[in-house]
Structure formats: C-alpha cells, structure tokens
VEXZABA-467857 format. One line per field, with one value per residue: residue number from 0; residue in three letters; x, y, z of N, C-alpha, C in turn. Coordinates in Angstrom, 2 decimals, padded with zeros to 5 digits. Example, Ala and Ser with C-alpha at 12.3 -4.5 7.8 and 13.67 -1.06 7.14 Angstrom:
k: c(0 | 1)
r: c(Ala | Ser)
n.px: c(013.19 | 012.85)
n.py: c(-005.69 | -002.25)
n.pz: c(007.80 | 007.08)
ca.px: c(012.30 | 013.67)
ca.py: c(-004.50 | -001.06)
ca.pz: c(007.80 | 007.14)
c.px: c(013.20 | 012.90)
c.py: c(-003.30 | 000.03)
c.pz: c(007.80 | 007.87)
END
This chain:
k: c(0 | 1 | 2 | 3 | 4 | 5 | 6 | 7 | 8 | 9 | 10 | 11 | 12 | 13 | 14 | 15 | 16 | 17 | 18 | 19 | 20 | 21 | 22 | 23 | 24 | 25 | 26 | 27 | 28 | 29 | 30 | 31 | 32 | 33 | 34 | 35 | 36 | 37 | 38 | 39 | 40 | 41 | 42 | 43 | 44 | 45 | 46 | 47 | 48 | 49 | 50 | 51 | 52 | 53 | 54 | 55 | 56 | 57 | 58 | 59 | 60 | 61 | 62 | 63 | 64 | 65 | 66 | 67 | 68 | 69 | 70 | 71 | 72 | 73 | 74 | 75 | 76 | 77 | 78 | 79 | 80 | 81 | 82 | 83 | 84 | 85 | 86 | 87 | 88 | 89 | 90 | 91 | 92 | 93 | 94 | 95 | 96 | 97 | 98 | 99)
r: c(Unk | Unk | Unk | Unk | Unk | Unk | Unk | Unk | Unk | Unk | Unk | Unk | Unk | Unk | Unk | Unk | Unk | Unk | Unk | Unk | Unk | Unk | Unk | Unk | Unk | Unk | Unk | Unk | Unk | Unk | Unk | Unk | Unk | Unk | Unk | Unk | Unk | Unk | Unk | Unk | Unk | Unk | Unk | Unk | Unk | Unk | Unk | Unk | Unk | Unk | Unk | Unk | Unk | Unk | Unk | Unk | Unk | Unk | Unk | Unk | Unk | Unk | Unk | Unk | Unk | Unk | Unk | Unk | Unk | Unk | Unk | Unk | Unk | Unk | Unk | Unk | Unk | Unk | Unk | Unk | Unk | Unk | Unk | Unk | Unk | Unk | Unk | Unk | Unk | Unk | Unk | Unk | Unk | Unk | Unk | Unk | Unk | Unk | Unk | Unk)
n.px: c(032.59 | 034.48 | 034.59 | 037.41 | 035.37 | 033.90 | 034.79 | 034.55 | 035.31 | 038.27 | 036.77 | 038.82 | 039.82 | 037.20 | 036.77 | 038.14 | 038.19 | 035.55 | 036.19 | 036.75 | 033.79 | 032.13 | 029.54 | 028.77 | 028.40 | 029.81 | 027.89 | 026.93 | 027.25 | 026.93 | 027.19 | 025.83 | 023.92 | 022.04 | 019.80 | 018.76 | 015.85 | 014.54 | 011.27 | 008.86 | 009.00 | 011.80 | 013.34 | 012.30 | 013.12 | 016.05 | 016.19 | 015.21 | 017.20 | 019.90 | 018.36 | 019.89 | 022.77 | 022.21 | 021.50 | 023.32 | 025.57 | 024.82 | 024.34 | 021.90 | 020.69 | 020.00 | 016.77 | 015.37 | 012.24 | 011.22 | 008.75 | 010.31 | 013.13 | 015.56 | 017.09 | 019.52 | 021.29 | 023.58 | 025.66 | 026.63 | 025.16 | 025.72 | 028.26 | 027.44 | 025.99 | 027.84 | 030.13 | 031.60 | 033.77 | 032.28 | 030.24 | 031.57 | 032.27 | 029.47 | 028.62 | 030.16 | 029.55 | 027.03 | 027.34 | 028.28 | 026.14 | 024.90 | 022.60 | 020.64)
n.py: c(037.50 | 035.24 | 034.41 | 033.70 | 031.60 | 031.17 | 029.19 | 026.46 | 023.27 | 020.74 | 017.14 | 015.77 | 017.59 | 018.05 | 015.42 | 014.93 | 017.53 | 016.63 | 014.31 | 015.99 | 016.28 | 015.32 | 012.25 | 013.67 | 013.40 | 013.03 | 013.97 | 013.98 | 015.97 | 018.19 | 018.24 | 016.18 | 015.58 | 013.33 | 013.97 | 012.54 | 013.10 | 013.25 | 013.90 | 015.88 | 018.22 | 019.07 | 018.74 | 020.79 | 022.88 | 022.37 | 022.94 | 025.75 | 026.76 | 026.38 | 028.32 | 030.65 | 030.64 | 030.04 | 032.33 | 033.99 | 033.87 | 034.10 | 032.39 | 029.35 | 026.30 | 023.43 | 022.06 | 019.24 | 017.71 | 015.15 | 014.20 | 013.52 | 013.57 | 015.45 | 016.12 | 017.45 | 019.44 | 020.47 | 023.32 | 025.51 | 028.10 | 029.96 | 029.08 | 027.32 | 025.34 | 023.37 | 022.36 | 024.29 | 026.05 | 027.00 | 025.84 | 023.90 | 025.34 | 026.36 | 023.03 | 022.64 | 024.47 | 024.12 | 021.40 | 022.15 | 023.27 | 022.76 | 020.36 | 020.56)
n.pz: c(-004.41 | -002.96 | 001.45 | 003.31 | 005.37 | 003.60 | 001.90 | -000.01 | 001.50 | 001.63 | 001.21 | 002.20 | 004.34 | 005.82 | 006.97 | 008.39 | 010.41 | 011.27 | 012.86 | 016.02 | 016.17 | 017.60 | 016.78 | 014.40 | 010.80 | 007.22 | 003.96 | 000.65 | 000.28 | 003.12 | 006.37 | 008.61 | 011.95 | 013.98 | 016.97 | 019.55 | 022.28 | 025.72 | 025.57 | 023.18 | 024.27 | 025.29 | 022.64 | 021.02 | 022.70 | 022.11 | 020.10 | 019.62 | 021.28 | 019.27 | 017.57 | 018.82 | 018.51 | 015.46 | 014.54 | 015.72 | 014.55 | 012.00 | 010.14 | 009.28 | 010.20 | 008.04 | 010.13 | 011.62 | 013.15 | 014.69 | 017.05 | 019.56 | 018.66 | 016.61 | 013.53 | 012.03 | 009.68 | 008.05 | 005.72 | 003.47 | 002.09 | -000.05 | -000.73 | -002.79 | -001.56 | 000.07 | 002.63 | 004.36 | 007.10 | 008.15 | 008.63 | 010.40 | 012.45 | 013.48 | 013.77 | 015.84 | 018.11 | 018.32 | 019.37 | 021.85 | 023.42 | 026.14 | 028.38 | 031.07)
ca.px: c(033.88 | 034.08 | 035.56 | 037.86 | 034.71 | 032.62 | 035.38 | 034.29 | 036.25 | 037.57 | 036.30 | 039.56 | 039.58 | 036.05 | 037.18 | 039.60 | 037.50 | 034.83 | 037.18 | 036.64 | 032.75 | 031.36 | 028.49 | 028.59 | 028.64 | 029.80 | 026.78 | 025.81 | 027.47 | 026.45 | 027.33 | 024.82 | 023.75 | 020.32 | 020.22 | 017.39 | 015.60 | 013.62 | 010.58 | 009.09 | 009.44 | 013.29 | 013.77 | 012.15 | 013.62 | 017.30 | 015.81 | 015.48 | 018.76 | 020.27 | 018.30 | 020.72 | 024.32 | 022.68 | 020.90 | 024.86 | 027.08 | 023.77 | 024.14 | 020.96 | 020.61 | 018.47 | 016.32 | 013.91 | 011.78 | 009.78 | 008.84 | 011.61 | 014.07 | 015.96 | 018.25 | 020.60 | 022.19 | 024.91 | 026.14 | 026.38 | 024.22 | 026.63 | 029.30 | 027.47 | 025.40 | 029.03 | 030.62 | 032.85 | 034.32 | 031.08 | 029.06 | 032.08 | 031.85 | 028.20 | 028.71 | 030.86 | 028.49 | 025.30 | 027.17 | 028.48 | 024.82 | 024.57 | 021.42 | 020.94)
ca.py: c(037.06 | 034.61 | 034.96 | 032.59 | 031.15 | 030.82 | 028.82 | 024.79 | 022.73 | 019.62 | 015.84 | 015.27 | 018.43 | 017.82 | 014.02 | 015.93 | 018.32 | 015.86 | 014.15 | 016.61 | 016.81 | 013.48 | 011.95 | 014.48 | 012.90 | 013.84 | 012.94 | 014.30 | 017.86 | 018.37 | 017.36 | 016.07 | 014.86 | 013.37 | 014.19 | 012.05 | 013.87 | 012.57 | 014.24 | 016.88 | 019.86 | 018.81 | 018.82 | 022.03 | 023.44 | 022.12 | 024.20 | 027.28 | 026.98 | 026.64 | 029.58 | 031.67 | 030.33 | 030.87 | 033.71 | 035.28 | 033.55 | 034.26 | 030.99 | 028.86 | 024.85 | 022.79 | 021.42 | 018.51 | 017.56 | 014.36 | 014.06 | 013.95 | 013.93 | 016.42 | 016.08 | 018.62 | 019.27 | 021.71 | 023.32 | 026.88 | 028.18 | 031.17 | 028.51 | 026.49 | 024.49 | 022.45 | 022.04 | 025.57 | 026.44 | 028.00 | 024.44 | 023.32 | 026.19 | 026.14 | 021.85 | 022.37 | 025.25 | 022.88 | 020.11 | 022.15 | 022.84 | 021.91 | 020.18 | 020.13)
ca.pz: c(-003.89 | -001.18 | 001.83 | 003.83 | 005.98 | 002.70 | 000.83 | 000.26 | 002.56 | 000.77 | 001.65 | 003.64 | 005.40 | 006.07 | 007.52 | 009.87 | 011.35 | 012.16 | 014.14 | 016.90 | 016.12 | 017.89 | 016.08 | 013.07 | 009.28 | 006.09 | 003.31 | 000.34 | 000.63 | 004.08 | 007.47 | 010.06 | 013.25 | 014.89 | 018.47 | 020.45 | 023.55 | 026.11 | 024.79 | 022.24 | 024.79 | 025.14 | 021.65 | 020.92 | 023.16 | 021.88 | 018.63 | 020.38 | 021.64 | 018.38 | 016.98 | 019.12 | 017.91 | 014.17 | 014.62 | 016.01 | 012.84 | 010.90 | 009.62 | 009.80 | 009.68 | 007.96 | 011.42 | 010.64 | 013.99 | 014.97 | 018.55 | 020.74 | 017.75 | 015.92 | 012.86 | 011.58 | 008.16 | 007.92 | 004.83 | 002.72 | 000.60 | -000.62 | -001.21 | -003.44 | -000.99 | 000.24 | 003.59 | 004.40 | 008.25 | 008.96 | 009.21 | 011.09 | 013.94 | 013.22 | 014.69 | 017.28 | 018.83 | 019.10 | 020.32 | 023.02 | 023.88 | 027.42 | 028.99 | 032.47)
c.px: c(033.68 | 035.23 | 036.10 | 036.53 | 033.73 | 033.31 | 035.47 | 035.22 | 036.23 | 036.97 | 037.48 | 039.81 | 038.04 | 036.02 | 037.83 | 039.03 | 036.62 | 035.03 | 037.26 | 035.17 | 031.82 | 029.68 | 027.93 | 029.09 | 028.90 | 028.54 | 026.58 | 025.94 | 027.27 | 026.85 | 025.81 | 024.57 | 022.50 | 020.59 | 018.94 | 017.22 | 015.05 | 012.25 | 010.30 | 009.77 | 010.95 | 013.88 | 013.96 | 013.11 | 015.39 | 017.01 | 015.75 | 016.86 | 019.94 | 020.27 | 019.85 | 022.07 | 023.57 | 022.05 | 022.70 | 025.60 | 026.06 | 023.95 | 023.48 | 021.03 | 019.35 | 018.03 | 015.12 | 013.68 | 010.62 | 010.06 | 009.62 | 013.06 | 014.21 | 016.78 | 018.38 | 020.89 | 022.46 | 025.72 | 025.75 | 026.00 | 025.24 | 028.18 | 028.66 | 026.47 | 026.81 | 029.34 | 032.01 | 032.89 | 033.34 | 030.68 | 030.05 | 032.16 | 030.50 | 027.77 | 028.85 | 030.12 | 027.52 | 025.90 | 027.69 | 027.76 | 024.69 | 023.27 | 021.72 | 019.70)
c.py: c(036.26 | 034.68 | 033.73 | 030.95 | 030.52 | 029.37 | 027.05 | 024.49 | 021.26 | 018.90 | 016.11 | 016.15 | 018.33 | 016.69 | 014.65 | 016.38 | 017.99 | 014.99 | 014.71 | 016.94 | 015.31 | 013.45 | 012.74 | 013.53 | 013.42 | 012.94 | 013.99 | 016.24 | 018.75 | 017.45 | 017.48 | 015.07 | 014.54 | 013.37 | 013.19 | 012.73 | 012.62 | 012.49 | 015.36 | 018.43 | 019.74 | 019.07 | 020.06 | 023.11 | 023.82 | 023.38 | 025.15 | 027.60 | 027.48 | 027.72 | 030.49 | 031.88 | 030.50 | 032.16 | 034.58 | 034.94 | 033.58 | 033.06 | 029.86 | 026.92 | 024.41 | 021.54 | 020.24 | 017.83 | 016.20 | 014.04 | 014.12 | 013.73 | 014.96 | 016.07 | 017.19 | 018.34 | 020.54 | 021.90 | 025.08 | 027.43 | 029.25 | 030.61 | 027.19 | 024.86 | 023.35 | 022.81 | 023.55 | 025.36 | 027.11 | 026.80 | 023.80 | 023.61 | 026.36 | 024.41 | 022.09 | 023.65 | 024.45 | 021.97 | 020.75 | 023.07 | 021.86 | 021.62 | 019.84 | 019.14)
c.pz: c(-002.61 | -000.07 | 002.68 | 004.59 | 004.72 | 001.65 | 001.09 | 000.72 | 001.42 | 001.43 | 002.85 | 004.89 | 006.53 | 007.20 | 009.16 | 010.86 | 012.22 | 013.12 | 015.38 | 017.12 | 016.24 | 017.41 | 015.00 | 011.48 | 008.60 | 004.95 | 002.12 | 000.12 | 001.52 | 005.18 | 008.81 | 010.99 | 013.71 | 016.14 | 018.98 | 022.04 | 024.29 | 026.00 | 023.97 | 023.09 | 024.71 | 023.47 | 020.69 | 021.68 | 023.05 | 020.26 | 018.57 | 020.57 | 020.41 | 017.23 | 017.40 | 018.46 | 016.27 | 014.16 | 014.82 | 014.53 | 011.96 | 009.95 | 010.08 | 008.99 | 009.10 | 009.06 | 010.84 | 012.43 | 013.97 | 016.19 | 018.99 | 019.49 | 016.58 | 014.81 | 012.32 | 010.12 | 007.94 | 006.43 | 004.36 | 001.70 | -000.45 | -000.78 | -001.59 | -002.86 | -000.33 | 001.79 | 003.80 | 006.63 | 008.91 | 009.35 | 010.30 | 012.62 | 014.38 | 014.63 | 015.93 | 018.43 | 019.31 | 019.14 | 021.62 | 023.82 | 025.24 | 028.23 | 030.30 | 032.73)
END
C-alpha cells in the first residue's frame, strides 16, 4: 500500500513544485541538479552533508561525483522509480545546504 509521500506526483505537479526548487529538472522520471564546487574536498564534503538529510527521511539519492562536481537524481524506488513528495522535500533540503 502506498502512502501519501510514496504516491507518483504527476508531470504538472512536478512543474509546480520545481518552481520553488532553483536549478532542479524534471527528466526521465527523476528530478535533478549538478551543483559545481570549488574543488573535490568541497564537493565531498556537500556529499556528506547530504548523507544526513537522507539518512533522517531515509531516502537516498542517486550522487554521481567528478572532481569538484556533483549531480543529483531524485526519485522513488517504492513508487515505481517516479517523482513522489519525498524527492521534492528530499530537493528542497540539499538546496538549503548552506556553505560558508
């Protein structure tokens, strides 16, 4: 049974939400973002960060790493691999990821 958070979001809801989720895409059944650092420790370190926020909503991204860049791809595996309210609170957590 799924539960509100698990339940696919459509396209236009999807459209909507990213609206509030600067430099996030829809693609593909998945939303994502590349972040650029200044170098690898920065980047890693933005990866760490992110453990924490999924490690708490136990919902983990797929991270892909080359040198000082990161990309993201957000989506649920227990809804089908698609775009649900988790990848959306999931976003808006690591973008508001603050570097000093």
């Amino acid at each position: 049974m799924e539960t509100p958070n698990n339940t696919p979001l459509s396209e236009p809801e999807i459209e909507t939400a990213l609206e509030q989720l600067d430099g996030w895409q829809f693609a593909e059944n998945s939303i994502g973002k590349t972040f650029q650092f200044g170098n690898f420790r920065e980047a890693i370190s933005f990866i760490m960060r992110i453990s924490f926020e999924a490690e708490e909503m136990n919902h983990h991204p797929e991270l892909s790493n080359v040198y000082s860049q990161v990309h993201i791809a957000l989506s649920t595996h227990d809804a089908g691999n698609r775009v649900t309210a988790k990848d959306i609170e999931l976003a808006r957590r690591i973008n508001d990821i603050s570097w000093i």
